[in-house]
C-alpha positions as CSV (number, residue, x, y, z in Angstrom):
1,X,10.3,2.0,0.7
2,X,8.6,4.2,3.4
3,X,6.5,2.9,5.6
4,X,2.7,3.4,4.7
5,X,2.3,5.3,7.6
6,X,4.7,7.5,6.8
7,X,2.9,8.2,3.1
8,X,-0.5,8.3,4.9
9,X,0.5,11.6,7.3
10,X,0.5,13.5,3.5
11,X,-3.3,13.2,4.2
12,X,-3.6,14.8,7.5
13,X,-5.6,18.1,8.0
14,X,-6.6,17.6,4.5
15,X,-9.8,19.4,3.2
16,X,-10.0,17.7,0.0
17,X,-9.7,13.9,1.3
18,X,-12.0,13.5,4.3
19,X,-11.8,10.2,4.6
20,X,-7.9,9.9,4.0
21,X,-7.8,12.7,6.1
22,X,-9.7,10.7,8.8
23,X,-8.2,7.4,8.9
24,X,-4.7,9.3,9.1
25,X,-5.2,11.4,12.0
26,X,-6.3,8.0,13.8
27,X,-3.7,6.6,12.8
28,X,-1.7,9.6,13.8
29,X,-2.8,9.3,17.4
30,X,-3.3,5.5,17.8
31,X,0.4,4.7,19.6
32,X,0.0,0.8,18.8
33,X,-0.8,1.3,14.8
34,X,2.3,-0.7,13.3
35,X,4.0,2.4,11.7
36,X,7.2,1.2,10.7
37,X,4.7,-1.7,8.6
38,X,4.7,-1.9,4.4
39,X,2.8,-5.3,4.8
40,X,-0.5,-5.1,3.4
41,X,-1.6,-8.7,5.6
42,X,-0.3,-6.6,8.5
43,X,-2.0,-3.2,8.6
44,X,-5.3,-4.4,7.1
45,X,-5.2,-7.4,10.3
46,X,-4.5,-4.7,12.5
47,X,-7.7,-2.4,10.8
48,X,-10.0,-5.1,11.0
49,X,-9.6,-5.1,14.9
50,X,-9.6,-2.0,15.5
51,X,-11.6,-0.3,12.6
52,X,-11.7,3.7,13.4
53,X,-15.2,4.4,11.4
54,X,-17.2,2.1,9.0
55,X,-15.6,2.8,5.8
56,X,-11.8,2.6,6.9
57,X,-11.0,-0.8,5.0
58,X,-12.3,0.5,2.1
59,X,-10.2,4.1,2.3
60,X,-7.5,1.3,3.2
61,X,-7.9,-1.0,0.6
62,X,-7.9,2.5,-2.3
63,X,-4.8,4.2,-0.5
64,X,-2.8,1.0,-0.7
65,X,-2.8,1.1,-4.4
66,X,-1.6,4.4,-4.3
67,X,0.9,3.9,-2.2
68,X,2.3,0.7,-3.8
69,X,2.2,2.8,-7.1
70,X,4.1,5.5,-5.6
71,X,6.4,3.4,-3.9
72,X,7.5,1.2,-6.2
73,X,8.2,3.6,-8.9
């Protein structure tokens, strides 16, 4: 399974996704975002500390479903 990092960047410079588009170029440049991470507990402990813009947990929260869904195919 690849890390959700690593499915988020599939996001970046996206016209069609704002949001997802935002939240991935942060996580792009943030250099202590745990990118090697698939735990949910993990990342979202790690958003709620440093929350990038008001709506990231949410964006979170619909992108991890995704990504589970396409993951664990």
């Amino acid at each position: 399974m690849r890390s959700f990092y690593h499915y988020m960047m599939r996001f970046r410079g996206s016209k069609l996704h704002e949001e997802e588009s935002q939240l991935a170029e942060w996580m792009f440049h943030d250099s202590n975002f745990p990118k090697q991470s698939t735990n949910y507990d993990e990342i979202s402990s790690y958003l709620e500390w440093n929350i990038p813009f008001t709506n990231a947990l949410r964006v979170f929260d619909h992108i991890w479903d995704e990504y589970l869904a396409n993951e664990l195919k």
